[in-house]
N, C-alpha and C positions, 0 to 999 in steps of 0.2 A: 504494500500500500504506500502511496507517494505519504511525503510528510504532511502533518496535518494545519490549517490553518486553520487559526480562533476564526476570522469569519471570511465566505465566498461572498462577493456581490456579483451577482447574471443581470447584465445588463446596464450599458453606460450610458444611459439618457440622463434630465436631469435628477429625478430619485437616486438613480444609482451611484450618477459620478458623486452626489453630497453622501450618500451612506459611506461608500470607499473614502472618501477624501475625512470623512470625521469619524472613524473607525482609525483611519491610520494614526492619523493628528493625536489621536488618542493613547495611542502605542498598541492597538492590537495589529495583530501580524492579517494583513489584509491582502487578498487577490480578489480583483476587478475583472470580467471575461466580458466581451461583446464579439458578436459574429463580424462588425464594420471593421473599418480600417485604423479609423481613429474614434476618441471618444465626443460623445454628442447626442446620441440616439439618434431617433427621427427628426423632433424638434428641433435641435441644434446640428442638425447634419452638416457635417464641413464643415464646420465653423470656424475651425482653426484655419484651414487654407484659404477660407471664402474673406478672413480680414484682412489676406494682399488686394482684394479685389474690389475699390470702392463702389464701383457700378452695380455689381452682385448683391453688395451688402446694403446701397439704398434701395435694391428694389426689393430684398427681403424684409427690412427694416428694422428700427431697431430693437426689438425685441428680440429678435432673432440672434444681434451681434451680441447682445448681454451674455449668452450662453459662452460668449470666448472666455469670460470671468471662472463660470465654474468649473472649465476645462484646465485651464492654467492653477487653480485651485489642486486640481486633483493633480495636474501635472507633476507638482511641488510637493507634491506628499511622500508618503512613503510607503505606497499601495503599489502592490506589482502588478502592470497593466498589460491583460493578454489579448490581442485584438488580432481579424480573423477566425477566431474561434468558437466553433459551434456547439450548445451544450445538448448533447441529444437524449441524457438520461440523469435522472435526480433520484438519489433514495433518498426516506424520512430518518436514514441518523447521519444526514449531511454528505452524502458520498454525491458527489459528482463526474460525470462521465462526459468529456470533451474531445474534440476531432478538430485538427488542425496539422494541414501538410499532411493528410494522406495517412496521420499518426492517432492512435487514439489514446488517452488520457484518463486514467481514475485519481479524483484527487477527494481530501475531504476537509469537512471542517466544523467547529463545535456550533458554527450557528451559519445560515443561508439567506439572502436576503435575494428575494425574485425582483426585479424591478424589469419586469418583460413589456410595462407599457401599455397599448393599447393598440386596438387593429379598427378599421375602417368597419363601418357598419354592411355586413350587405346588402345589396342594391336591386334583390331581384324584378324585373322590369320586363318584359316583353321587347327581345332582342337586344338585351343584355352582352349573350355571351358572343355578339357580332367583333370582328376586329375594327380596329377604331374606336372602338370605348375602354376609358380608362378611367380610374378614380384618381380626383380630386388630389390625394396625398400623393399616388404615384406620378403626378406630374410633379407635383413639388418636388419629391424628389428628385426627380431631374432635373428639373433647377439648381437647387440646392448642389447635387453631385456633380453635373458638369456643366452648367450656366446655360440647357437648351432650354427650348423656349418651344411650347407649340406652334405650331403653323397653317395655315388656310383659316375657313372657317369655324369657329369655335365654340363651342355651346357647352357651359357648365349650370347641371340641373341639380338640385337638391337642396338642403336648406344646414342653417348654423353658424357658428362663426368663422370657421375653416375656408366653408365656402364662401363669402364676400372676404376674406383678409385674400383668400389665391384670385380672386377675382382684380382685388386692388392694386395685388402684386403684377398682375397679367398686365393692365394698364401701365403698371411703371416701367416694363419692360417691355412697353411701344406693341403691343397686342391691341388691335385696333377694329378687327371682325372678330367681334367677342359679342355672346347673348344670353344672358343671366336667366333659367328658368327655377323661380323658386316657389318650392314646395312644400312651405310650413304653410299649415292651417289657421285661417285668420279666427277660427273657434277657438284654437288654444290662448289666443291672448288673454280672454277675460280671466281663466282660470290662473295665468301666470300672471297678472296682475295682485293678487295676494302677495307674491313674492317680493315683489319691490321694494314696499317699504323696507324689508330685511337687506335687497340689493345698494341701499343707497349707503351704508354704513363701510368699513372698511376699504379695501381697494375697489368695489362693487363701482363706485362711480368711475373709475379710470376704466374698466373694461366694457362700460355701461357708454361713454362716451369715444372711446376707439371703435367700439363699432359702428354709431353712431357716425364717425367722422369718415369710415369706409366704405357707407351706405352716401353720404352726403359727395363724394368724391368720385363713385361712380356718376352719379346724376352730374355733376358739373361737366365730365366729360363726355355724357349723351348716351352714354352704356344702355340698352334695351333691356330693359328686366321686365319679364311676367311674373306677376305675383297670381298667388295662389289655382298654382299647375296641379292640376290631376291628369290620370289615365296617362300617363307618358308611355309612348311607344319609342320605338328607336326602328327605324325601316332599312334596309342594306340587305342585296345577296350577298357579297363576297365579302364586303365590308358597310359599315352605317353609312350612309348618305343622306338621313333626313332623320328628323326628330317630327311628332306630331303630337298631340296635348291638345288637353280642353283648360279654357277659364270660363268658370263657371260653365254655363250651356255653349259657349261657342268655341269653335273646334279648328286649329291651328295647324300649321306643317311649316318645319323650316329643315333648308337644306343644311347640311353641316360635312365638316371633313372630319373633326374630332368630337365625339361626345366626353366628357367628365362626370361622374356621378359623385354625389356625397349626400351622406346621413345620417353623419354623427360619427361619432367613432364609438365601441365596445372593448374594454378590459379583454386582453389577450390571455385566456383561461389556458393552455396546454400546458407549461408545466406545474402551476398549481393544480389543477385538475390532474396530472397523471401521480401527484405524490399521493392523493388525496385528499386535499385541502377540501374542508367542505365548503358550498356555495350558497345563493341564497339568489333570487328572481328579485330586482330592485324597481317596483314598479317607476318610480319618479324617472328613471334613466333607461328604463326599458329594456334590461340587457339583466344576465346573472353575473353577479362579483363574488369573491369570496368572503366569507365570514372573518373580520379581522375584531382584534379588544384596542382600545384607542390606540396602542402604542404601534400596530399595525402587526400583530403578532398573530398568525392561522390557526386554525384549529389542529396543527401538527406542532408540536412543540421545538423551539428551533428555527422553524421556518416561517419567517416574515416576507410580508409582500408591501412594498413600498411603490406609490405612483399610480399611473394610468390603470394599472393592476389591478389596482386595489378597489377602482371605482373610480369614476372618470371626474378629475378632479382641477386640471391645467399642469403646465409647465412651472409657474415658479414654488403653485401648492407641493408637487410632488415634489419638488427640492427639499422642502420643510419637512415632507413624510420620510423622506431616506432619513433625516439627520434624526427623527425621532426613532427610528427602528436601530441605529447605532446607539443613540444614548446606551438604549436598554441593552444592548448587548454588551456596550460595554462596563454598565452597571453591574453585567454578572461577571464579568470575565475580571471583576476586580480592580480596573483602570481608572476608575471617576469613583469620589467621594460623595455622598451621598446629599450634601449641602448642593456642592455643584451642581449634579445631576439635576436635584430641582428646582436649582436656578434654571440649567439651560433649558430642559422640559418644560416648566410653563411659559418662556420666552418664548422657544419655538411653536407651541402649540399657539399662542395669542398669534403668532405671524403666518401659520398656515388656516385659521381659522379666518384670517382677513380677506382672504382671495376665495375661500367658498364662500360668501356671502349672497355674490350674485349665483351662484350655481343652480340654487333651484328655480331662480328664474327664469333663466337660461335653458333647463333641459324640460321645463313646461312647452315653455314658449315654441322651443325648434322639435316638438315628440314626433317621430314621422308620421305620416300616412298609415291610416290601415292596409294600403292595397302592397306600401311597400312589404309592412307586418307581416299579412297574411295573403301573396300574389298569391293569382288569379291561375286557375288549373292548367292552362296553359304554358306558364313561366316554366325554363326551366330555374331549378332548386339546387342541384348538386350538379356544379359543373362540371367537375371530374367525371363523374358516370353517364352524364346526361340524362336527370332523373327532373323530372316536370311535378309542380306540386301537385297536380290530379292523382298522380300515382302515390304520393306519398296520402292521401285524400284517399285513395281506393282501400290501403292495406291498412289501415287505423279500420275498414267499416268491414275487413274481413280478421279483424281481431288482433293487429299491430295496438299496444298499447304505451310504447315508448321509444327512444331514437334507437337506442341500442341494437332492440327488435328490425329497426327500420333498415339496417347493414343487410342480417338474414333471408328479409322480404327482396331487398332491393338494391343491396349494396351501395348505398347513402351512404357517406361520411367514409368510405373506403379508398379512396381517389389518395392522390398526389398531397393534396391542401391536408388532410387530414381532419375534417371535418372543418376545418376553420371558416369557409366559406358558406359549407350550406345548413353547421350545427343548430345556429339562431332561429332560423329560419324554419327547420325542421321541426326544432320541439314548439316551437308557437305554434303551425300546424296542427300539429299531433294535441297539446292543447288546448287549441280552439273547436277542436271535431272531436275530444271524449270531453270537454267541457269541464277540465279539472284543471288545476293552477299548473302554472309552470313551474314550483317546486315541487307539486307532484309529479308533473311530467320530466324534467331531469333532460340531462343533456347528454351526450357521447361519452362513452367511457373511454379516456384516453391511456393509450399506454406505451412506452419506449420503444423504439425508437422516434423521438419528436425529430429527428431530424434524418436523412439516410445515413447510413453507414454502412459498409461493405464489410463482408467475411475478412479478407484479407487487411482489414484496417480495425477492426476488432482482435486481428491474432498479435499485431503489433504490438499489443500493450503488455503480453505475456514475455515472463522471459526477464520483467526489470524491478519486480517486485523480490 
């Protein structure tokens, strides 16, 4: 067995890099893993090389460039930072299993901290899985990665703040046949108006007026937006060439070269999910997170999940949640004195409670569509399989009672993605046609390998023990 370290952090976004970076600060013997190149996550992708590039960095903006702080932060530390590296298996007494170069890796450690982030909501839509559609975040990324930029006609459909912040970004990098179709429901407002008052308190007004200022900046520049889009189709044999949608009663078609989708994003459940972390159906966010106690500690002892993870929370919140999942660990590992500790624990907790304020206003206001919830029998559902929601519709009324079942019937959630794409989708399904909660109904049982590996990259590890 490799030697053991007091704690692994998976995953360098901002959770992760502050757990790492104040774990080490602290003196526990700390390793950092992310499958990128450098540290950032999604949010702060590139950050470090994107601050030679001023052009890049005004059109990301700057919230984007703050992220170079927490990198250089963690740079400085004394966390050994392993990047390229994939984690494709987690036991519950901290044992880690990594692949990188072709090499596989068992390492372990007295405590775990997931900070895996979150994944794009999925989009299922009537010609969906056409070429030319992409999500919302996977453009960013490519921005972000290597300064491209879409091109032709451009059509980004869905609703939240993701979507008008890449929409604003599209404009500052001279995107000019660009067409906003957004698809929050002007019903949801009244009910996320309760929320407000609680939004106007802490940061709630800076985020409450950045979007504000991103909705006001399209309209100066004449940007096209349709509000309150339904029935969205996407039309293309070979690839999309047109989008069509109703407002209200009347019924629209535009042509397009790229379609975008977004709708929210959802807490990336596979490796909490495969240790057994229990979860729980969050109605307000509409998605399952896992059961965490404030300090963000799992129902597996040991294994904490900080960030997106945990419950979709933002970028500088989940800074706050790494640094509180370190205190505690390193409260036990003997490192921090007990005065301290509760200094900095209720510091950080008043400063991560600042930035959820607006939150439930926010995941009222943008809650999708039903049609996106529960597409229409036609959609396909499991892209991997090509598996349409009729059919997952058909085998729930021939005695299918949960996702698991739904592999056996139909091979769901069997695919490449590993259920990540069509899991959500499926148990809401399956939920809404036996009529029982989605913590009754339950999700995909995940289990190792989360990422491929080869015989031959598995025998590797033998031999050095």
């Amino acid at each position: 067995m490799s030697n053991l370290w007091d704690a692994i952090v998976i995953g360098a976004g901002p959770a992760g890099m502050m757990a790492a970076t104040t774990l080490a600060e602290g003196g526990a013997r700390t390793l950092i893993i992310d499958e990128q190149p450098a540290p950032g996550g999604q949010v702060y992708r590139a950050v470090e090389r994107n601050s030679q590039n001023a052009t890049l960095t005004t059109v990301l903006g700057p919230d984007y460039a703050n992220g170079a702080a927490l990198v250089a932060r963690l740079r400085a530390s004394a966390a050994e930072l392993r990047f390229n590296t994939s984690v494709w298996r987690v036991d519950t007494d901290g044992t880690v299993w990594t692949k990188a170069d072709a090499k596989v890796e068992r390492l372990r450690a007295k405590a775990l901290v997931l900070t895996s982030g979150a994944i794009e909501r999925p989009v299922p839509i009537p010609g969906w899985t056409l070429p030319g559609i992409m999500t919302i975040g996977a453009l960013q990324i490519m921005l972000k990665d290597a300064g491209l930029r879409p091109s032709g006609r451009l059509v980004l459909a869905g609703c939240g703040p993701l979507f008008y912040l890449f929409a604003a970004q599209c404009l500052q990098a001279g995107i000019s046949d660009l067409v906003l179709l957004d698809t929050a429901v002007r019903a949801n407002l009244v009910p996320a108006l309760r929320y407000l008052p609680k939004a106007i308190f802490g940061h709630g007004p800076r985020y409450l007026w950045k979007g504000l200022g991103l909705v006001a900046k399209l309209h100066r520049h004449g940007v096209k937006i349709h509000r309150q889009v339904s029935n969205l189709h996407i039309e293309g044999t070979e690839r999309a060439s047109a989008v069509s949608f109703n407002v209200g009663t009347r019924s629209h078609r535009i042509d397009c070269d790229l379609v975008a989708l977004h709708e929210g994003i959802i807490p990336n459940q596979q490796i909490a999910r495969s240790i057994g972390c229990a979860h729980q159906w969050d109605e307000r966010q509409q998605c399952f997170r896992p059961i965490l106690d404030p300090m963000g500690e799992s129902s597996v002892p040991g294994i904490f999940i900080a960030g997106d993870g945990g419950g979709i929370v933002g970028a500088e919140a989940s800074a706050h949640c790494g640094t509180l999942c370190a205190l505690v660990i390193l409260k036990r590992l003997d490192k921090i004195h007990e005065t301290e500790f509760a200094s900095r624990q209720t510091a950080t907790q008043r400063a991560y409670a600042a930035h959820l304020t607006v939150r439930p206003f926010l995941d009222r206001l943008y809650r999708p569509r039903r049609e996106i919830l529960f597409p229409a029998d036609e959609v396909v559902v499991c892209r991997c399989e090509a598996i349409r929601a009729g059919s997952i519709r058909e085998v729930v009324r021939q005695g299918c009672l949960g996702p698991n079942q739904t592999k056996a019937f139909l091979r769901a959630g069997m695919g490449p993605c590993q259920g990540r794409m069509c899991g959500p989708t499926v148990s809401a399904i399956i939920a809404c046609e036996t009529r029982q909660t989605l913590d009754a109904t339950g999700y995909y049982r995940i289990r190792a390998p989360l990422k491929p590996v080869t015989v031959g990259e598995l025998a590797s590890q033998y031999g050095e023990d």
